[in-house]
VOGU-3710 file (C-alpha; in Angstrom, 3 decimals, decimal comma):
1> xxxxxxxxxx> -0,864/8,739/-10,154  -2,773/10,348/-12,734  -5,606/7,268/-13,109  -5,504/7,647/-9,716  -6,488/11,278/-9,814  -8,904/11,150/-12,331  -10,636/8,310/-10,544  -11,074/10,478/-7,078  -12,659/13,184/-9,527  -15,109/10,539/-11,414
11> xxxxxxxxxx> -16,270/9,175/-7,862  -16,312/13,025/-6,515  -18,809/14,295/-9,335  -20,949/11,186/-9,519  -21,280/12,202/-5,422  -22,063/15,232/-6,320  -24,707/13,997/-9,111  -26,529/12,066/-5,969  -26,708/14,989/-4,030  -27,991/17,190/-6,654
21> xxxxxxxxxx> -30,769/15,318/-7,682  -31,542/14,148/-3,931  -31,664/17,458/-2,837  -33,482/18,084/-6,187  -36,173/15,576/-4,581  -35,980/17,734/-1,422  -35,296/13,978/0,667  -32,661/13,653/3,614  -29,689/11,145/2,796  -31,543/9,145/5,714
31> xxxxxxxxxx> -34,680/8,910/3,625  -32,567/8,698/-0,076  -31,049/5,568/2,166  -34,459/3,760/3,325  -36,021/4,075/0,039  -33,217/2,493/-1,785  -32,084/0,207/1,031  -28,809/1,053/1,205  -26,805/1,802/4,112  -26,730/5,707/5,365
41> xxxxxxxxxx> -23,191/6,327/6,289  -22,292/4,799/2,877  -24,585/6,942/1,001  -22,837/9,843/2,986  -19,465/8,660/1,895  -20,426/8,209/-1,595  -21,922/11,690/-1,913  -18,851/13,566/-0,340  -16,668/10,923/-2,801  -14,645/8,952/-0,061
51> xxxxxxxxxx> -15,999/5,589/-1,129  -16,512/4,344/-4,194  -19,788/2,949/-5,230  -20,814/-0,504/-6,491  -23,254/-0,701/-9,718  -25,563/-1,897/-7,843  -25,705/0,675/-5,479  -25,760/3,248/-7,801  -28,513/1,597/-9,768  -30,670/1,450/-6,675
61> xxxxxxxxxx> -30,265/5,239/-5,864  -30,919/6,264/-9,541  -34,040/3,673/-9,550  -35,829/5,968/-6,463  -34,861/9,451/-7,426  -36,177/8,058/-11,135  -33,349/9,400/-12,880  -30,918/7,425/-15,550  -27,474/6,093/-14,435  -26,609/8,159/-17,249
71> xxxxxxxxxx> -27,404/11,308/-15,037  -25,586/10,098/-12,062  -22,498/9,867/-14,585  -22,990/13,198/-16,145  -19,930/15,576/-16,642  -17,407/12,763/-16,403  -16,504/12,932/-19,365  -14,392/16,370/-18,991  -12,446/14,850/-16,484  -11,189/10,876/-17,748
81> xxxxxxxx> -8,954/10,414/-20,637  -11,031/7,726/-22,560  -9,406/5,849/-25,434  -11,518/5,187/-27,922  -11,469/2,493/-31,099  -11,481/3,801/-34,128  -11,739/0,171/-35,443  -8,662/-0,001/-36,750
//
């Protein structure tokens, strides 16, 4: 349950992250949709974090409001355990 959890919360802030820097842009999600020719009700479900998005999608979004994927990831880090090498 718990990867399960902190999934839901990834995909909720990287909705969030859209929405910010859409809003940001001062753009509808109809016109956030047409410019990266994706489809509206998805970007609405991806934004509110009921759908998860493809890489592809997420690079076309980040392409138009000419920000990094990077940003669109931002603050994910406080909420997935990540286990990391320590090349042992």
């Amino acid at each position: 349950m718990r990867n399960h959890d902190q999934k839901a919360k990834a995909i909720k802030i990287i909705g969030d992250n859209i929405r910010y820097y859409r809003d940001q842009k001062g753009w509808t999600q109809e016109k956030l949709a047409d410019h990266a020719k994706i489809d509206e009700k998805n970007l609405g479900k991806i934004e509110r974090g009921v759908q998860e998005p493809y890489f592809l999608t997420l690079y076309k979004i980040a392409s138009v409001l000419d920000v990094s994927l990077d940003s669109l990831s931002a603050n994910l880090e406080h909420f997935i355990d990540i286990e990391r090498s320590n090349g042992e």
